[in-house]
Structure formats: C-alpha cells, structure tokens
PDBQT receptor file of N, H, CA, C and O in Angstrom, charges set to zero:
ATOM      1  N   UNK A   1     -45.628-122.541  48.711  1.00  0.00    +0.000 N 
ATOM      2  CA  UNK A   1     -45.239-123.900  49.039  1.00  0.00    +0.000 C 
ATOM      3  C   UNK A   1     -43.811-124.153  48.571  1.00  0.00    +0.000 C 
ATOM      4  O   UNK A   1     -43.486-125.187  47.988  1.00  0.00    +0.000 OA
ATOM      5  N   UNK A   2     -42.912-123.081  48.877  1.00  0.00    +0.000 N 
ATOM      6  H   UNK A   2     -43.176-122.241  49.351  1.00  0.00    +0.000 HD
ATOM      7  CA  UNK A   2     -41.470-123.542  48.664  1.00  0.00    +0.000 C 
ATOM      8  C   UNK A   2     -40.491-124.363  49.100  1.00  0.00    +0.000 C 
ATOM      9  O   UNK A   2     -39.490-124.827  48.553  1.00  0.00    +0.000 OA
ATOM     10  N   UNK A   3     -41.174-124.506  50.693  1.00  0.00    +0.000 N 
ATOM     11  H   UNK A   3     -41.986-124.129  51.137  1.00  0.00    +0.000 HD
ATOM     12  CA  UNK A   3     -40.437-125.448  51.589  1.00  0.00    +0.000 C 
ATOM     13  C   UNK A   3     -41.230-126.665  52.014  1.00  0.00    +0.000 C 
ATOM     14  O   UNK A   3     -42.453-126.793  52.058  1.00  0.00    +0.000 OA
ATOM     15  N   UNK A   4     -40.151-127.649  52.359  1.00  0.00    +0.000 N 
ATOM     16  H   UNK A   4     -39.157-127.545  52.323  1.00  0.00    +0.000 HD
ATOM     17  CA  UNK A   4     -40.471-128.918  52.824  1.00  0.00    +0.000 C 
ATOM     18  C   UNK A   4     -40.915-127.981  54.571  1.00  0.00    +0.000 C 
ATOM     19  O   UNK A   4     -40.635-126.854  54.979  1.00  0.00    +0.000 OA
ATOM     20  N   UNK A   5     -41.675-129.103  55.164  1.00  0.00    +0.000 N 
ATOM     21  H   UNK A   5     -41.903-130.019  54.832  1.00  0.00    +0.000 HD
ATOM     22  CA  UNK A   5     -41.945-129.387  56.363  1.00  0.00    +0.000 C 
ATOM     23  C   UNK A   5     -40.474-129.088  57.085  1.00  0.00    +0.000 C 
ATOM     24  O   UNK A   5     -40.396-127.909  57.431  1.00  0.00    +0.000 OA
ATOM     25  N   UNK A   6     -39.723-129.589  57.282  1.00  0.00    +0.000 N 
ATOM     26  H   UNK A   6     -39.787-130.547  57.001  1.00  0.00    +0.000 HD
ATOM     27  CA  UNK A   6     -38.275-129.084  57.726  1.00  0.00    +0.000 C 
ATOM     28  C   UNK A   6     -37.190-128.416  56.961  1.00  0.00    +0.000 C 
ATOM     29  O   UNK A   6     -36.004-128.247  57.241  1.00  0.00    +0.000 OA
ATOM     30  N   UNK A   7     -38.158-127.954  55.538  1.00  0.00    +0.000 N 
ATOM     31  H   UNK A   7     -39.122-128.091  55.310  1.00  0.00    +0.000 HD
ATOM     32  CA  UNK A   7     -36.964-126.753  55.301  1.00  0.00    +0.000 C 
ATOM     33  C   UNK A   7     -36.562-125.649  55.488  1.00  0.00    +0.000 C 
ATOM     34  O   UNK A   7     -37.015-125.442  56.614  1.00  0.00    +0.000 OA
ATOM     35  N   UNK A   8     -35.863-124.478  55.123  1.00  0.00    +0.000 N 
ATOM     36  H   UNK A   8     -35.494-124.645  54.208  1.00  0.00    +0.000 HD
ATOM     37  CA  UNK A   8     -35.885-123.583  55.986  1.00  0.00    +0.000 C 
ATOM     38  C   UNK A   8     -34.990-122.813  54.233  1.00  0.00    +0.000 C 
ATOM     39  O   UNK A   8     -34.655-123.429  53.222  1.00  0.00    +0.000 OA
ATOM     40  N   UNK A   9     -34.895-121.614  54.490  1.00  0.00    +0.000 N 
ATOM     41  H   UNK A   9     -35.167-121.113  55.312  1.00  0.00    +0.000 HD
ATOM     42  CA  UNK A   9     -34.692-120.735  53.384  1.00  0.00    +0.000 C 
ATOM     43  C   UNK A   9     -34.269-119.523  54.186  1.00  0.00    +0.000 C 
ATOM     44  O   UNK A   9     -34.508-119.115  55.323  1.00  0.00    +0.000 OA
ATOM     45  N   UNK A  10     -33.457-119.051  53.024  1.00  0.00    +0.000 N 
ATOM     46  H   UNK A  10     -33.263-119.383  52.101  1.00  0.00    +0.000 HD
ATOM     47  CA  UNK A  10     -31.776-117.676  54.090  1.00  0.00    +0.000 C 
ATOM     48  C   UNK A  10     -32.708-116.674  52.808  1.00  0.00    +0.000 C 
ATOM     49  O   UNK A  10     -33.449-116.875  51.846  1.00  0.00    +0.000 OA
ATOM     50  N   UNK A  11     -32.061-115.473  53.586  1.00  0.00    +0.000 N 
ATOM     51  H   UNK A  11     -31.459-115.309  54.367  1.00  0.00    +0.000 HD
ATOM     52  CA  UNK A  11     -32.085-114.158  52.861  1.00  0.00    +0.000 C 
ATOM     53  C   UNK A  11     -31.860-113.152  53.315  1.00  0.00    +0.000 C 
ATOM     54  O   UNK A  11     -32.510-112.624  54.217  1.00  0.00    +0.000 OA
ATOM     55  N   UNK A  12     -30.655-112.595  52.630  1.00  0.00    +0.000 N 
ATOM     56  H   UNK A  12     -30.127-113.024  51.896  1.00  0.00    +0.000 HD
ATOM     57  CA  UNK A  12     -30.067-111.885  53.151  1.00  0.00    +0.000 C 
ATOM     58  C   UNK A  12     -30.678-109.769  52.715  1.00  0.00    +0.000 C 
ATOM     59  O   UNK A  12     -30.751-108.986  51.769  1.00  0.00    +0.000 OA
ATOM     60  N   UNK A  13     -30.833-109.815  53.591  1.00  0.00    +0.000 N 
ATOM     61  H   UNK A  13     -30.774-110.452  54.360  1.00  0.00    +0.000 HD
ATOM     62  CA  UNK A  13     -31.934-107.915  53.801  1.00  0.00    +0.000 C 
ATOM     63  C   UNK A  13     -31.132-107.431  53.604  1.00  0.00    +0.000 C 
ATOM     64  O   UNK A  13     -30.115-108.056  53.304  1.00  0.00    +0.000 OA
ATOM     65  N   UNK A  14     -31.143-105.434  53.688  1.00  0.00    +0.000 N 
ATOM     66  H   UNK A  14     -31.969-104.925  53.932  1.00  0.00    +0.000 HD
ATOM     67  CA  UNK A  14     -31.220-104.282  54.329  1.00  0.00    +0.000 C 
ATOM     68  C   UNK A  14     -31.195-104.878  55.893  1.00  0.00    +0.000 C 
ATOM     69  O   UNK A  14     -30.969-105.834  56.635  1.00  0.00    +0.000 OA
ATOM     70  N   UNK A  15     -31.740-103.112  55.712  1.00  0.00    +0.000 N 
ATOM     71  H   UNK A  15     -31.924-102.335  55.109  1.00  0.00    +0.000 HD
ATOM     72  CA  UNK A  15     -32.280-103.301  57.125  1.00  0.00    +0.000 C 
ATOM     73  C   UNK A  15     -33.332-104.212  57.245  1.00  0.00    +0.000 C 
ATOM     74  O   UNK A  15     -34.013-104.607  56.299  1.00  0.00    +0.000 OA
ATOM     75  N   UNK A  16     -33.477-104.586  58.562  1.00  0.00    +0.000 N 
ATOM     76  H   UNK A  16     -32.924-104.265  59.331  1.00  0.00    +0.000 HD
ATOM     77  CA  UNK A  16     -34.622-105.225  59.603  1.00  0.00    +0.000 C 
ATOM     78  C   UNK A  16     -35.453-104.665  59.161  1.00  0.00    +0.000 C 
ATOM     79  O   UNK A  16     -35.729-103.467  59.220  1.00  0.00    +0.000 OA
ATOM     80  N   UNK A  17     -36.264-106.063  58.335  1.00  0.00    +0.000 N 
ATOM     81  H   UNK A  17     -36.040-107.037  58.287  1.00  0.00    +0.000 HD
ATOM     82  CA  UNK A  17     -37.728-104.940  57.805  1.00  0.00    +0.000 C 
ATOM     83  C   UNK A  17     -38.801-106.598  58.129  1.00  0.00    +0.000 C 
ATOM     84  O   UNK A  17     -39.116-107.726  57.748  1.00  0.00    +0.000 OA
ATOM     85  N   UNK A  18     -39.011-104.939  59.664  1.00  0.00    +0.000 N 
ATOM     86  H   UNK A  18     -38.755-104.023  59.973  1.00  0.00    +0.000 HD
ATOM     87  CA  UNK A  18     -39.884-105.620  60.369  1.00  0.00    +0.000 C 
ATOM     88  C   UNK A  18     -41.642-105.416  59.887  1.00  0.00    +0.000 C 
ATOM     89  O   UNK A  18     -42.448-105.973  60.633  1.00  0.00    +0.000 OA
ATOM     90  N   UNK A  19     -42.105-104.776  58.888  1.00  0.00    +0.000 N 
ATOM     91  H   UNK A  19     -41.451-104.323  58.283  1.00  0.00    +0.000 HD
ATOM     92  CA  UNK A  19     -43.227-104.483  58.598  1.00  0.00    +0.000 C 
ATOM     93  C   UNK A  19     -43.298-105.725  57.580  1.00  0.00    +0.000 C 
ATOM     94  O   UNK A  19     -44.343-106.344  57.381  1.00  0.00    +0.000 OA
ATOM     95  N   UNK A  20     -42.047-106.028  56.942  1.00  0.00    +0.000 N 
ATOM     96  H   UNK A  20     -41.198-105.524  57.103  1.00  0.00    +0.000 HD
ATOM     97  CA  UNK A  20     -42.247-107.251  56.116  1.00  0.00    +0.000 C 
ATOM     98  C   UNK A  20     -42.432-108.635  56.380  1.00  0.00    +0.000 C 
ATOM     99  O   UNK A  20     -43.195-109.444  55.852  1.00  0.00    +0.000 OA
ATOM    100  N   UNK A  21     -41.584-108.764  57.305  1.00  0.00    +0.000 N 
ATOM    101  H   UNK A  21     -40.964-108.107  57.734  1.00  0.00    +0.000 HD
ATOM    102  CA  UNK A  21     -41.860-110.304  58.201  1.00  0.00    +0.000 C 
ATOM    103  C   UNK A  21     -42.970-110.189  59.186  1.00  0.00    +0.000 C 
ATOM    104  O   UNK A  21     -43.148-111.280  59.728  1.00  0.00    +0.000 OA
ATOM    105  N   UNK A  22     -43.769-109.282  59.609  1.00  0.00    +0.000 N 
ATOM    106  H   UNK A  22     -43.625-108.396  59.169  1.00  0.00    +0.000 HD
ATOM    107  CA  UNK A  22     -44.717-109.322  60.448  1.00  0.00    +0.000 C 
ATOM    108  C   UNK A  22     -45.723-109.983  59.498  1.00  0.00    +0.000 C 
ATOM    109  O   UNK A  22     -46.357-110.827  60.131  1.00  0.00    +0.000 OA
ATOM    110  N   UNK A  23     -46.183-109.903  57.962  1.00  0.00    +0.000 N 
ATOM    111  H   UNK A  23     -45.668-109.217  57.447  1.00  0.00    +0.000 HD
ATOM    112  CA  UNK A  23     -46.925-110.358  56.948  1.00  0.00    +0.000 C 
ATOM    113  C   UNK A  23     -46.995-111.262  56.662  1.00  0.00    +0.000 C 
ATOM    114  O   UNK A  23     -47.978-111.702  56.066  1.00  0.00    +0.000 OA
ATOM    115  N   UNK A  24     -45.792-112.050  57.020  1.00  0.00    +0.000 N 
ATOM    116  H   UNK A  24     -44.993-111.693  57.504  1.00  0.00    +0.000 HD
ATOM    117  CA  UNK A  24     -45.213-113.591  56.788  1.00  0.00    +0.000 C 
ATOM    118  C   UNK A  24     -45.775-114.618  57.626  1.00  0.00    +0.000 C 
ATOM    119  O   UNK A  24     -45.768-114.349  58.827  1.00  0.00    +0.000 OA
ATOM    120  N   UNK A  25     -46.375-115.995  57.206  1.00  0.00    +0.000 N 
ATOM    121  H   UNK A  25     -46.381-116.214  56.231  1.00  0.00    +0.000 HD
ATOM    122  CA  UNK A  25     -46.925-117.030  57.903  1.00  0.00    +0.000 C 
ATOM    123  C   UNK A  25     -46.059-118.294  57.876  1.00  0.00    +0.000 C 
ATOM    124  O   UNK A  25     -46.414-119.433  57.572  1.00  0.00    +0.000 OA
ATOM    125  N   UNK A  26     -44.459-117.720  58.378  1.00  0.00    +0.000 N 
ATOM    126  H   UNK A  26     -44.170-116.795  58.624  1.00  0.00    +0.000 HD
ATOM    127  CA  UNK A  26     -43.592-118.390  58.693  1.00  0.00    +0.000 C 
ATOM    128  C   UNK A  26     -42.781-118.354  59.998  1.00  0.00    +0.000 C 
ATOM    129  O   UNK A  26     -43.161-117.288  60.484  1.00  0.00    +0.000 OA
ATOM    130  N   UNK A  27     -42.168-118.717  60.590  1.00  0.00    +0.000 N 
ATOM    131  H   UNK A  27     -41.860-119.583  60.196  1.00  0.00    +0.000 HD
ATOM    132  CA  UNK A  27     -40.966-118.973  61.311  1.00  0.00    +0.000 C 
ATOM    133  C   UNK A  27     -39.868-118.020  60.822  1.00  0.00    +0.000 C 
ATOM    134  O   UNK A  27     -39.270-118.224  59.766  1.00  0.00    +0.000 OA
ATOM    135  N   UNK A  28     -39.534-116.602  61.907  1.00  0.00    +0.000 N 
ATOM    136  H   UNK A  28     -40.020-116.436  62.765  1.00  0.00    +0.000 HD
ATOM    137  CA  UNK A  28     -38.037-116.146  61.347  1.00  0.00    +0.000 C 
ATOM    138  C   UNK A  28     -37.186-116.192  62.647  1.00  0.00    +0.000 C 
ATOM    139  O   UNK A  28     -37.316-116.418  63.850  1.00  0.00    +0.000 OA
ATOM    140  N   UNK A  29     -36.346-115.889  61.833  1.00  0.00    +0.000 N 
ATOM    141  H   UNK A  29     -36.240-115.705  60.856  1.00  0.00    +0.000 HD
ATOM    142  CA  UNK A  29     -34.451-115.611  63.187  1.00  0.00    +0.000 C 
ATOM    143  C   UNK A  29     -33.969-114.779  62.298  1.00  0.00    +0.000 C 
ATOM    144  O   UNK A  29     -33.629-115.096  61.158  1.00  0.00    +0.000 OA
ATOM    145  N   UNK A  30     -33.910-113.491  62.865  1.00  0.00    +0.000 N 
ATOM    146  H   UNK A  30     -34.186-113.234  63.791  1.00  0.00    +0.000 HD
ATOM    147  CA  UNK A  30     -32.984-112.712  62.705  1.00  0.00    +0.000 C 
ATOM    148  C   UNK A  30     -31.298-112.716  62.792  1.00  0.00    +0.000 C 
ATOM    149  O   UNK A  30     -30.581-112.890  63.777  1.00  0.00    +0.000 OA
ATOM    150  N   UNK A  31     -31.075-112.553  61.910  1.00  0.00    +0.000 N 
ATOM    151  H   UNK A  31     -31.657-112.411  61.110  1.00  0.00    +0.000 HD
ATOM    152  CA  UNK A  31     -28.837-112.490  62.439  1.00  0.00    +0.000 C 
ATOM    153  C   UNK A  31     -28.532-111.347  61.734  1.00  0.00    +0.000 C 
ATOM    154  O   UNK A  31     -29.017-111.138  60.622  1.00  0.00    +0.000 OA
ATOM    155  N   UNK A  32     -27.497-110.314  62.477  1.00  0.00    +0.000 N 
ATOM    156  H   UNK A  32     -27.103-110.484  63.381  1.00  0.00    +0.000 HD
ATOM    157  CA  UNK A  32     -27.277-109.483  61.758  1.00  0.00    +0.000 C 
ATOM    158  C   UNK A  32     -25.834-109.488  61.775  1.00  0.00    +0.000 C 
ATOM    159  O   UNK A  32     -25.148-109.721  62.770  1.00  0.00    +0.000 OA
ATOM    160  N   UNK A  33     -25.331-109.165  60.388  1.00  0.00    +0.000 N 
ATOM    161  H   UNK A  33     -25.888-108.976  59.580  1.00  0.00    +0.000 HD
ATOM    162  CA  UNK A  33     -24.253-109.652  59.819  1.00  0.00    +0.000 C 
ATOM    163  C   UNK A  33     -23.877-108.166  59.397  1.00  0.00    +0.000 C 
ATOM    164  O   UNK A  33     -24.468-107.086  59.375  1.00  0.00    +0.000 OA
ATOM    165  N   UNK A  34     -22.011-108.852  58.923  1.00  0.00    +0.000 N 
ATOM    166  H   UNK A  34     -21.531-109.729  58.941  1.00  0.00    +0.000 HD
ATOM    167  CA  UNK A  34     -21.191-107.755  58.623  1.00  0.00    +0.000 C 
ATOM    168  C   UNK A  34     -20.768-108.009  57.093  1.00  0.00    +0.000 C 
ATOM    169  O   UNK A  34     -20.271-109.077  56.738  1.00  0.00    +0.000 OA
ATOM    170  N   UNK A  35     -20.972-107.098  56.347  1.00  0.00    +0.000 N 
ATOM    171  H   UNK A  35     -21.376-106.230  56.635  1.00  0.00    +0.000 HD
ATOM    172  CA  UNK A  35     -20.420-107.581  55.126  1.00  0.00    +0.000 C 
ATOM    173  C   UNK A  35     -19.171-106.770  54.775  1.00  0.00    +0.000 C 
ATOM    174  O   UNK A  35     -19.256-105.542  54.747  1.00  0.00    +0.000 OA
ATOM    175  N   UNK A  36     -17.884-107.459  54.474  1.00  0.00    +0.000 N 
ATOM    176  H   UNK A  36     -17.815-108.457  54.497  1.00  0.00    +0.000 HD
ATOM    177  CA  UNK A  36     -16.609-106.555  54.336  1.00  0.00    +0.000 C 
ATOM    178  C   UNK A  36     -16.970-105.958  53.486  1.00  0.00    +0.000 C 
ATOM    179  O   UNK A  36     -17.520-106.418  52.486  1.00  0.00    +0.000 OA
ATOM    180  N   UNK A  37     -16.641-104.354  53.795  1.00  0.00    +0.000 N 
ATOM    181  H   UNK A  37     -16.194-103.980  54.608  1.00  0.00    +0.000 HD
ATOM    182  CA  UNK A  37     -16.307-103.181  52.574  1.00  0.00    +0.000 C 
ATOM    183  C   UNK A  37     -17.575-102.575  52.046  1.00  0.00    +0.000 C 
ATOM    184  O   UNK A  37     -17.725-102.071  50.933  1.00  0.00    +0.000 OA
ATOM    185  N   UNK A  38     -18.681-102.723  53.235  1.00  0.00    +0.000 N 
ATOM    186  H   UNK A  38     -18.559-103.133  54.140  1.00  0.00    +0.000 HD
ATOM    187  CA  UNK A  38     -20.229-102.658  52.651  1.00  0.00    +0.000 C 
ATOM    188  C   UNK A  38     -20.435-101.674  54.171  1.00  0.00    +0.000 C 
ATOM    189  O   UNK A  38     -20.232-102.098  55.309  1.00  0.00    +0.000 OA
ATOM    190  N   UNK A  39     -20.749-100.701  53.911  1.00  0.00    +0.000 N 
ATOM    191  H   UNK A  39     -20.914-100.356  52.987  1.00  0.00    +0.000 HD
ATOM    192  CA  UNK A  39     -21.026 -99.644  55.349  1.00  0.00    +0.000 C 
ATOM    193  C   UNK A  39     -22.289 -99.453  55.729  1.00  0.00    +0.000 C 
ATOM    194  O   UNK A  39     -22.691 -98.556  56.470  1.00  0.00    +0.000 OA
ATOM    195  N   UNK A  40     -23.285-100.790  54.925  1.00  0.00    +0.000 N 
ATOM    196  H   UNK A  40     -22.959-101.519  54.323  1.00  0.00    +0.000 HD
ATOM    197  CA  UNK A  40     -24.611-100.012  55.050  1.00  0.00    +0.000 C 
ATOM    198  C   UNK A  40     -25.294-101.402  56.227  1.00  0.00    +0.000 C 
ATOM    199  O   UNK A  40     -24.561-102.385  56.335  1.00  0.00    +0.000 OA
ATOM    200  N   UNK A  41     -26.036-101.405  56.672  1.00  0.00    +0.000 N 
ATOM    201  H   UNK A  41     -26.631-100.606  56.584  1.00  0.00    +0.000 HD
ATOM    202  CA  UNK A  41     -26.871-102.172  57.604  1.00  0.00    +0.000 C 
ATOM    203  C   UNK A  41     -27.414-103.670  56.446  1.00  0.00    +0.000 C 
ATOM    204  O   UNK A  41     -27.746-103.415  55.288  1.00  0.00    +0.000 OA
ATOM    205  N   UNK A  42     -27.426-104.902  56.886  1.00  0.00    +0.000 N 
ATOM    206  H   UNK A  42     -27.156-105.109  57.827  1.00  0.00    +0.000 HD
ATOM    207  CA  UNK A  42     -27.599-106.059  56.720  1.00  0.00    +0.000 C 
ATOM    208  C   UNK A  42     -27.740-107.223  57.884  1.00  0.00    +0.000 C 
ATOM    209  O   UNK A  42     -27.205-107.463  58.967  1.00  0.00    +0.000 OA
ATOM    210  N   UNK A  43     -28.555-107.692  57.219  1.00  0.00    +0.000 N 
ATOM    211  H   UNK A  43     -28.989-107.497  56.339  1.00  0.00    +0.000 HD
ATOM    212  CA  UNK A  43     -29.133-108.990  58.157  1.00  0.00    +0.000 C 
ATOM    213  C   UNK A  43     -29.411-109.865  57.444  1.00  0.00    +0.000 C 
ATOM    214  O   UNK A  43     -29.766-109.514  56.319  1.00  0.00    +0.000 OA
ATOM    215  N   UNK A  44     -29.386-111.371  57.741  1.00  0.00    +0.000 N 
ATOM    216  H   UNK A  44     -29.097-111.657  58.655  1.00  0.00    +0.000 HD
ATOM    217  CA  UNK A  44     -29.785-112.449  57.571  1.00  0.00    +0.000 C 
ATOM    218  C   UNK A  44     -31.217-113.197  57.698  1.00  0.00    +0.000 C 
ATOM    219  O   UNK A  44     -31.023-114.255  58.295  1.00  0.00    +0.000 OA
ATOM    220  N   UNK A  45     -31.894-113.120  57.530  1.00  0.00    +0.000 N 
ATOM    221  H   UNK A  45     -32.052-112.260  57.045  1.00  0.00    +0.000 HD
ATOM    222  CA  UNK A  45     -33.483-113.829  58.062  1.00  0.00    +0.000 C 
ATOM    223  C   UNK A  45     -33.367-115.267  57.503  1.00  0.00    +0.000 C 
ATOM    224  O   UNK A  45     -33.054-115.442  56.326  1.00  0.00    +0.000 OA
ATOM    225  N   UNK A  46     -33.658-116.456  58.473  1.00  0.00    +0.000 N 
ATOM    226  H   UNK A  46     -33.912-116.314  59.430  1.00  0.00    +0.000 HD
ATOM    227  CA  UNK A  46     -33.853-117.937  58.089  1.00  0.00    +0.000 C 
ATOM    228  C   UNK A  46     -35.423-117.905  58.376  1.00  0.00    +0.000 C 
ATOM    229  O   UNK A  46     -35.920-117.658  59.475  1.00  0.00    +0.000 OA
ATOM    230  N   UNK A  47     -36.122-118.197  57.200  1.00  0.00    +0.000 N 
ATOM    231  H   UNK A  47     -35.719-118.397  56.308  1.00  0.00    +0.000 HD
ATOM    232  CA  UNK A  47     -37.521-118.281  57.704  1.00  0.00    +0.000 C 
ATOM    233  C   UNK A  47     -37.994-120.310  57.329  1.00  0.00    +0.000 C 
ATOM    234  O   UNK A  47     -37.646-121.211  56.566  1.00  0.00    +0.000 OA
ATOM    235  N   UNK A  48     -38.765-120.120  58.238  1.00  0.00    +0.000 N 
ATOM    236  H   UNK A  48     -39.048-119.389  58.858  1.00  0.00    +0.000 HD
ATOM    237  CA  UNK A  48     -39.017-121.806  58.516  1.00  0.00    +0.000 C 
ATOM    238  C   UNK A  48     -40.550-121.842  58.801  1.00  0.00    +0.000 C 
ATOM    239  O   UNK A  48     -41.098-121.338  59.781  1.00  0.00    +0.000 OA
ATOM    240  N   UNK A  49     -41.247-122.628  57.621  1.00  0.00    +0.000 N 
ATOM    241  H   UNK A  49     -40.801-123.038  56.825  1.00  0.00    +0.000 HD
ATOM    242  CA  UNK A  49     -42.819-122.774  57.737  1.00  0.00    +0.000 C 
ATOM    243  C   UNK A  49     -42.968-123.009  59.511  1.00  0.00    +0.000 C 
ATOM    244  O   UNK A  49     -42.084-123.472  60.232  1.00  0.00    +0.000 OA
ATOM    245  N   UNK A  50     -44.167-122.604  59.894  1.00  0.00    +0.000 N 
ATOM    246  H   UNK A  50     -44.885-122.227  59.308  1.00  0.00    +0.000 HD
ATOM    247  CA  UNK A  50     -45.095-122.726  61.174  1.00  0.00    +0.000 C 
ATOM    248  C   UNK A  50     -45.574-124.744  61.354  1.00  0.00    +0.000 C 
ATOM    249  O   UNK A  50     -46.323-125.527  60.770  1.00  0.00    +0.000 OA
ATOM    250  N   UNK A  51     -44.871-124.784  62.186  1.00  0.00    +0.000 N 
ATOM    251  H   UNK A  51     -44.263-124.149  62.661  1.00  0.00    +0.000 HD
ATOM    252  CA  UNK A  51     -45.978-126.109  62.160  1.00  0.00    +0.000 C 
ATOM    253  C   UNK A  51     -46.690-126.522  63.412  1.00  0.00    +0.000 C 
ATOM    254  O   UNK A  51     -46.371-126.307  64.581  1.00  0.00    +0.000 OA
ATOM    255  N   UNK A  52     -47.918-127.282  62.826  1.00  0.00    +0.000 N 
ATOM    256  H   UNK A  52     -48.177-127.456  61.877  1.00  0.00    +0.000 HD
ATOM    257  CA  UNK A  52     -48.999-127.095  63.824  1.00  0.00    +0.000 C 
ATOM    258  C   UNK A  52     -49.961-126.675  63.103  1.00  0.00    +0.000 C 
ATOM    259  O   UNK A  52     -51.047-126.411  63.618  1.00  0.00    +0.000 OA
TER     260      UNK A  52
C-alpha cells in the first residue's frame, strides 16, 4: 500500500525484467533510457496501482 489511488512510483532497472513485472499487481510503462558514460542496458518502469 505505497501508493495513493493516483499515484504512481519510477524505478529505474537493468535490463527489462520482464519475469519481475509479470508478478506485479500494478500498472507498468516501460521507457528505456540512456545513461551518459554507463554502456550497460537501463530502463525506467512507472508502475501505477490497477484500478477497478
């Protein structure tokens, strides 16, 4: 219960770890991002409770 009804929470990954958000009983969006001077794979996930 971390989020409000319209809140929403960032976190920034690795890789796309899709075995992890498949577990999740939230709302995600993927963004995949560049981080200067960092050569390795990163993404963004905004996850946002389900409502309904």
């Amino acid at each position: 219960h971390l989020l409000s009804p319209n809140g929403v929470l960032l976190a920034m990954k690795g890789q796309i770890p899709e075995a992890e958000l498949a577990e999740m009983n939230t709302h995600t969006t993927l963004i995949k991002i560049n981080v200067p001077e960092v050569e390795a794979e990163r993404c963004l996930v905004r996850l946002s409770p389900k409502l309904g």
